[in-house]
C-alpha positions as a printed NumPy array, in Angstrom:
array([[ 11.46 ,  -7.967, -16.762],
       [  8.142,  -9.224, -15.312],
       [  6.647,  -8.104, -11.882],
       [  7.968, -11.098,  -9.892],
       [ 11.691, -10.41 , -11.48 ],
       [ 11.147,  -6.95 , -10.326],
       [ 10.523,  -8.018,  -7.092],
       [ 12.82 , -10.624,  -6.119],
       [ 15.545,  -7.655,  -7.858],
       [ 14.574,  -4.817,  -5.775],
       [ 13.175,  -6.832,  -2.411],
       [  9.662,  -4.755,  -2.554],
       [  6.731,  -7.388,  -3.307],
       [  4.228,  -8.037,  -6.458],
       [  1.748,  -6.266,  -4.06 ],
       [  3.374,  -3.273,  -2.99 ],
       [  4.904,  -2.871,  -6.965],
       [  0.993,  -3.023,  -8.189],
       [  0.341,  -0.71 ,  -5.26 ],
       [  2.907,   2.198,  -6.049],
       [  1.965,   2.235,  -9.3  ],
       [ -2.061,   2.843,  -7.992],
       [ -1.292,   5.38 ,  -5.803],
       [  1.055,   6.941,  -8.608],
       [  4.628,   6.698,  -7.151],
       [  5.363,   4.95 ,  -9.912],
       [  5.05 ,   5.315, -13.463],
       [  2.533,   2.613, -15.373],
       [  4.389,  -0.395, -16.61 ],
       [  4.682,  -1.096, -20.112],
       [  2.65 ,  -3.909, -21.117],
       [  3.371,  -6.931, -23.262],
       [  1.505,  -8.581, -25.866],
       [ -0.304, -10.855, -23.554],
       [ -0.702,  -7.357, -21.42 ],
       [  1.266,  -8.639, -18.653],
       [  3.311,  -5.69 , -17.05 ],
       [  7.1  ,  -5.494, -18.635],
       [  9.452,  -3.286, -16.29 ],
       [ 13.163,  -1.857, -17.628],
       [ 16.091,  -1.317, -15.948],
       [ 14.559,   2.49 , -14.826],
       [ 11.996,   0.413, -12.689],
       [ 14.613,  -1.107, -11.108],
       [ 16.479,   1.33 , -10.473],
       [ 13.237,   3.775,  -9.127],
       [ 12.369,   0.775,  -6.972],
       [ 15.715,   0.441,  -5.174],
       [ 15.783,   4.35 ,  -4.482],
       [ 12.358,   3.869,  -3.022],
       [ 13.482,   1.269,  -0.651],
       [ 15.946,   3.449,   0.442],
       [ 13.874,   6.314,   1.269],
       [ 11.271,   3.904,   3.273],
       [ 14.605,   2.476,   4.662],
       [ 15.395,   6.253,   5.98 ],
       [ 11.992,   7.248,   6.5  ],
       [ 10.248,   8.672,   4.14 ],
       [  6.436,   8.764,   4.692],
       [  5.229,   8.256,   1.295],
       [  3.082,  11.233,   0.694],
       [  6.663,  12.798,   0.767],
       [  7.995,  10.169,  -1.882],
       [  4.894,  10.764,  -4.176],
       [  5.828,  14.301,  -3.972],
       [  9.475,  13.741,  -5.064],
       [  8.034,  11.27 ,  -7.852],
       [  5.749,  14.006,  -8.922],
       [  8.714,  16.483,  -9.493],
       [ 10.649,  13.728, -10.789],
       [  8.041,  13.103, -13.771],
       [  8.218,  17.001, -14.237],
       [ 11.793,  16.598, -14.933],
       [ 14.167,  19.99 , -15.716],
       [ 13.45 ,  22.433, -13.222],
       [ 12.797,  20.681, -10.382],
       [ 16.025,  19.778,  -9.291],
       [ 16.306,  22.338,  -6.723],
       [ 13.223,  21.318,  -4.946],
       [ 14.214,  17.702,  -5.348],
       [ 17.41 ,  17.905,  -4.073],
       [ 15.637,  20.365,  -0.665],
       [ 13.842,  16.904,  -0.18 ],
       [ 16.796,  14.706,  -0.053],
       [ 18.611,  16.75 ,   2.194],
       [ 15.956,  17.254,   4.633],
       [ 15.708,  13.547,   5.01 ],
       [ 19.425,  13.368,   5.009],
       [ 20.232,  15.311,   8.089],
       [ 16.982,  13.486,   9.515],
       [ 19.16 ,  10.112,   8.943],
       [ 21.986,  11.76 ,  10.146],
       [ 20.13 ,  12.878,  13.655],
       [ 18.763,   9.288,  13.919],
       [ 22.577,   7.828,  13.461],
       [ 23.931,   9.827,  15.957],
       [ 21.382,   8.342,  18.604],
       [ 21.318,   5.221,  17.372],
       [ 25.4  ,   5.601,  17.924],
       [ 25.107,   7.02 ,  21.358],
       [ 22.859,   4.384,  22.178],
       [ 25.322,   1.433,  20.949],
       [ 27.899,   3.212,  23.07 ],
       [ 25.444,   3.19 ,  26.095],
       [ 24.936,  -0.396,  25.205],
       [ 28.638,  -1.39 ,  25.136],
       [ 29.265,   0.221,  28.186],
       [ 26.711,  -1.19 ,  30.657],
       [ 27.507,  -5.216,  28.615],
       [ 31.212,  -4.204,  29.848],
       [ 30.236,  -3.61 ,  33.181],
       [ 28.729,  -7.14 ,  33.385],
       [ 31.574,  -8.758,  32.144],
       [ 33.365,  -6.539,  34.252],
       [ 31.217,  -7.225,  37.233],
       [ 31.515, -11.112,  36.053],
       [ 34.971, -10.819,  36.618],
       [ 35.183,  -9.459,  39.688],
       [ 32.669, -11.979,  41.136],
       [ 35.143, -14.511,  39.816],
       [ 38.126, -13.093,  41.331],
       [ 36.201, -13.198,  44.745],
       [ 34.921, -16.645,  44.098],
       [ 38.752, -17.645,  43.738],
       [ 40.15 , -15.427,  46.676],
       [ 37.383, -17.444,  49.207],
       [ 39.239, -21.098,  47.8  ]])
C-alpha cells in the first residue's frame, strides 16, 4: 500500500509516517519501481500499535527503544514486555483518576439537577 493508504488505514499522517521512519521508529519502506514507498500489512499493523502507545503515553524516545529491541528480535522479549507493563499500570493509574474524576463530575451535575428541583418545588409551593 502507498503512504497515503497507510495513513488514512492507521489515522497517523504522510508527515509523521516519513517522520518515524527518519528518526528510526520505523523500519525503511520498501520501494517500488517508480521508488515511491510500498508499505505491507506489518506497517500497518506497527503503525496502529504506535498509535496506541502515543494514545497511552508513550514519549517516543521510549517507543524507539521498544522498536530497537523489536528489530533485535529473540531475546528481547523480556525487556519488551518490562516496557509494556510499565506503561500499563501507568494507564491503569491514569484510569482510575480519570474514573474518580467522572464520579466527582456526576455527583456535583446531580446536585444541580437536584438543586434545580428543589428550586422548582419552591417555585410551585409560593403559587
Amino acid at each position: 500500500m502507498k503512504i497515503a493508504d497507510l495513513a488514512r488505514r492507521s489515522g497517523l499522517t504522510p508527515h509523521t509516517i516519513r517522520y518515524y521512519e527518519r528518526i528510526g521508529l520505523m523500519p525503511p519502506a520498501e520501494r517500488d519501481g517508480a521508488g515511491h514507498r510500498d508499505y505491507g500489512t506489518d506497517a500497518l499493523r506497527w503503525t496502529i500499535f504506535i498509535g496506541h502507545m502515543k494514545a497511552a503515553g508513550m514519549p517516543i524516545r521510549e517507543m524507539l527503544r521498544y522498536a530497537k529491541l523489536r528489530s533485535r528480535g529473540d531475546g528481547t522479549e523480556a525487556e519488551r514486555a518490562a516496557i509494556l507493563r510499565a506503561r500499563r499500570d501507568l494507564v491503569a493509574q491514569q484510569i482510575a483518576t480519570l474514573t474518580a474524576t467522572l464520579s466527582v463530575l456526576d455527583d456535583k451535575i446531580a446536585s444541580y439537577a437536584n438543586d434545580r428541583a428543589d428550586h422548582d418545588d419552591t417555585e410551585r409551593d409560593k403559587a
